[in-house]
Structures are given as C-alpha cells and as structure tokens.
C-alpha positions in Angstrom: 82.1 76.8 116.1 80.3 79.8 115.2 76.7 77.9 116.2 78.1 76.7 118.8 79.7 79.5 120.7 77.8 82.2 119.2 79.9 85.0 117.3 83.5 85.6 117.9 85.2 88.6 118.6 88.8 88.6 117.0 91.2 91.3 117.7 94.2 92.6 115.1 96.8 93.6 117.4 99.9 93.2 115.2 100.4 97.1 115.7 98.8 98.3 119.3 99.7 95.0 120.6 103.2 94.2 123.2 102.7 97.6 124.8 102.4 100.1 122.3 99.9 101.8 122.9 100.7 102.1 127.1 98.8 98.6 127.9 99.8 95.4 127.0 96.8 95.1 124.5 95.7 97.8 122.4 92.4 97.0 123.7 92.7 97.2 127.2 91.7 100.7 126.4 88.4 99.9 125.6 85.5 98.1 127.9 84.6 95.2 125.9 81.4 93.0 127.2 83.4 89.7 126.5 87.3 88.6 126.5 88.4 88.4 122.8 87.8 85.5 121.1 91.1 85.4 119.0 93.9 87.8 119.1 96.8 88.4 116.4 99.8 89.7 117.1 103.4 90.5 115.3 106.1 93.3 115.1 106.8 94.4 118.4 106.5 90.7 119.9 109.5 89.8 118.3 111.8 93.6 118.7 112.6 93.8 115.3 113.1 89.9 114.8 110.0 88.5 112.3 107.6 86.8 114.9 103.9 86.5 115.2 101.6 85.1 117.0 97.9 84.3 117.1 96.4 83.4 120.9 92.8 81.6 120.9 90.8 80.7 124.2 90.4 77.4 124.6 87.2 76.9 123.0 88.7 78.7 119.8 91.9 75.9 119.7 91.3 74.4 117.2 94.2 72.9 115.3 95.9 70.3 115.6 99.9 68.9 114.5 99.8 69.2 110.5 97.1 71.3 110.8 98.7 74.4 109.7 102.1 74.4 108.1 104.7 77.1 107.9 108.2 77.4 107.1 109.4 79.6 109.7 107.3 78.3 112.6 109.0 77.5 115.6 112.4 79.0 114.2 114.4 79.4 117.1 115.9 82.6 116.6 113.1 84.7 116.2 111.3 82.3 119.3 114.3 83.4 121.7 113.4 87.3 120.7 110.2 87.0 121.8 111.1 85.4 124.9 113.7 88.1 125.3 110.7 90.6 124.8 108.3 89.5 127.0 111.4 89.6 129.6 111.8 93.0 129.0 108.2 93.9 128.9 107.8 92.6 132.3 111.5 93.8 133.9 112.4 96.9 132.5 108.6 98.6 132.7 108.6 99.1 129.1 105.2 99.4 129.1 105.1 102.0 132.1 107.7 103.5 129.6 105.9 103.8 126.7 102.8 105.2 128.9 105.1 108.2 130.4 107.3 108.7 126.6 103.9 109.0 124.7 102.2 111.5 127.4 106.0 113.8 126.7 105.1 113.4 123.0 102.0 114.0 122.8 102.1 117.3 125.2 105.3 118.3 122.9 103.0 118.4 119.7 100.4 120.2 121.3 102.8 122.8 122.7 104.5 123.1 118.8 101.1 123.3 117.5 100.4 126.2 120.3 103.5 128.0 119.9 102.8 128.4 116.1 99.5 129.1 115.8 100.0 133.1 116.6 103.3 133.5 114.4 101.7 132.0 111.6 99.3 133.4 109.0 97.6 129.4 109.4 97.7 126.0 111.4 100.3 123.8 110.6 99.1 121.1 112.8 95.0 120.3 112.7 95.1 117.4 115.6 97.6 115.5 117.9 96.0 112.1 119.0 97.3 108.7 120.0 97.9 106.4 122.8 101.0 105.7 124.2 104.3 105.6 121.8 101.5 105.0 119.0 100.5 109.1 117.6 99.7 110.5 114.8 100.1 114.6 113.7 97.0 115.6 111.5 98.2 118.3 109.4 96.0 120.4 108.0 96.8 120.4 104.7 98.0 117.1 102.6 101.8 117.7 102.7 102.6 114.8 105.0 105.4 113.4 102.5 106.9 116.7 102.4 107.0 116.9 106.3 108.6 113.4 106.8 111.3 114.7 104.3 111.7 117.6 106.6 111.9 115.3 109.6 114.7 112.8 107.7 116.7 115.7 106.8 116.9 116.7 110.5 117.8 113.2 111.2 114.3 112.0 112.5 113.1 109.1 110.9 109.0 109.4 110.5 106.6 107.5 108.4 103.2 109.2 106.6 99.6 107.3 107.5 98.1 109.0 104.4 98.5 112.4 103.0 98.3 114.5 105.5 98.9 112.6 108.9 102.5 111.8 110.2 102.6 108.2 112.3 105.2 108.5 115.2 105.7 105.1 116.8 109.0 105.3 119.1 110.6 102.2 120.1 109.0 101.1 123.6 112.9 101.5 125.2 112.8 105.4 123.8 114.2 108.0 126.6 113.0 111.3 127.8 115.7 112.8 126.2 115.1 111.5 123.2 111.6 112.3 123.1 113.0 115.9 124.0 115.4 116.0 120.8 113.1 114.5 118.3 110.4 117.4 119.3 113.1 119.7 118.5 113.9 118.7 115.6 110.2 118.1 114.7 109.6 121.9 115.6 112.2 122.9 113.0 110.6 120.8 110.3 107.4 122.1 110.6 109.3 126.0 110.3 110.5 124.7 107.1 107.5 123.3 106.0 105.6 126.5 106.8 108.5 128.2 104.7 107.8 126.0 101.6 103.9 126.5 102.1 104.7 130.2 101.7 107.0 129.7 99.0 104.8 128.0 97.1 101.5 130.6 97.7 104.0 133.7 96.9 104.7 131.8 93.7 101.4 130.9 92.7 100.2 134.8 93.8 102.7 135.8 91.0 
C-alpha cells in the first residue's frame, strides 16, 4: 500500500477529535497539503460510553469480514451513544459550544494569572494555552499535583499533564456559568497554593 500510494498520513485523534478542541477534528486547525490517510478516534465519540473508531479513505480499506476480531465490536450500546453523539454534535452546536466555553476559559486564566502577578512576590501561572475545551495551565514551578488537590478540595475535578501543567478538558455540553464557577474556584486554589509555596520557603529560610 505504502508503494503504491506513497506515504500515509495517519492522524491520533482519540483526544482533540468529536469537537474538542472547537472543530470537529483536532486537525482542522492546521493546513495540511493532503486529507489524512487514517484517522483514530475514541472517548468523546462515545460520551462517556467505551467506543472507538478508526476512519480510512477508500484506498486505505483494507479489511475485510474476519479480518480483525474484537469482542466488543459492534456492541450495541456503546454503537447507540455514538449515534446519540454525533446527534448532538450536529443539533445542539456542541461544537460552536466548546469554541465559545474554551475562549471564557482561557481569557479567565489569563485574567487569574494577571490579577496575581502584582500581589505576589512570583508567577503562579507561566502560560495558558489550548484550543477549545482542551487547555492546559503551565505553572511555573512543578507543583501541579498539589494544585489539582487544591482544585478537588474546592470541588473542581482537574487532572495533571506532567509536573507542572494542569489539563482542563470540560465536557463539550459545559455552561457559561460553569465555566464562571470553576474559574472561581480555580482562583482560590491557586491563593492556596501560593500560601503553601510560602509556607514552605519561610520554613526552609528557618
């Protein structure tokens, strides 16, 4: 296949894929010089039910009945919430939604980040970047476990990408107000963490 269509471009979008990112396809953000190939996609295809997929062109479809076996191919329950998905992707303007909720996040961040820059002796928050409901919070030092406690305590539920970025990644039916409440509460964890930073460098200074 390779010889005879020249190298293929295959695209992981099991995370950026189903509208997360503000398109349908992660990389409908980038200009690519050819259609992809091959594209993989999961999670957010089946909204919260165990699906995935993986979508060939033509000249990539390959297999044939017995080809590939799998024991929960075709199961019908997690086929039905991917139909009921890609319903709502297309009805309810989830992806125009997750466009709108991750330009509110985002700008929230940056406006906690700029609000506590000239109260504080240091910069909590190195970088805000992301597309759509899919950002990350660079901190600037590696206390990203620490700040998802913070969060989780407050009653935000956040996940670390490392040890010292914070992944936020909304589900795509997430409100304004929502948004709205979690930066609040975000704001408060990162006055605790700056509390606990200080703790800990009056302690060591002893």
């Amino acid at each position: 296949l390779g010889d005879a269509e020249g190298p293929l471009l295959m695209i992981d979008e099991v995370q950026a894929g189903v509208g997360r990112t503000g398109k349908l396809w992660g990389h409908d953000h980038v200009l690519l010089d050819k259609p992809a190939d091959v594209v993989t996609c999961a999670k957010a295809l089946g909204g919260g039910v165990p699906l995935g997929a993986m979508l060939a062109a033509d000249h990539c479809d390959l297999f044939k009945p017995g080809d590939h076996a799998t024991t929960y191919g075709g199961n019908p329950l997690a086929c039905a919430a991917g139909l009921a998905v890609a319903r709502a992707i297309d009805d309810d303007g989830l992806i125009d939604n997750a466009r709108a909720r991750g330009d509110q996040l985002r700008a929230g961040l940056v406006k906690i980040q700029q609000k506590m820059r000239p109260t504080h002796d240091y910069d909590l928050i190195a970088d805000v970047r992301g597309r759509g409901l899919l950002v990350g919070v660079e901190l600037a030092s590696p206390n990203a476990a620490k700040f998802v406690a913070l969060c989780a305590d407050f009653g935000l539920l956040v996940v670390p990408a490392g040890p010292s970025v914070v992944r936020f990644v909304p589900p795509l039916v997430v409100t304004a107000d929502e948004i709205d409440h979690a930066l609040e509460f975000i704001e408060n964890a990162m006055t605790y963490l700056y509390c606990l930073l200080g703790a800990a460098d009056d302690a060591a200074d002893d």
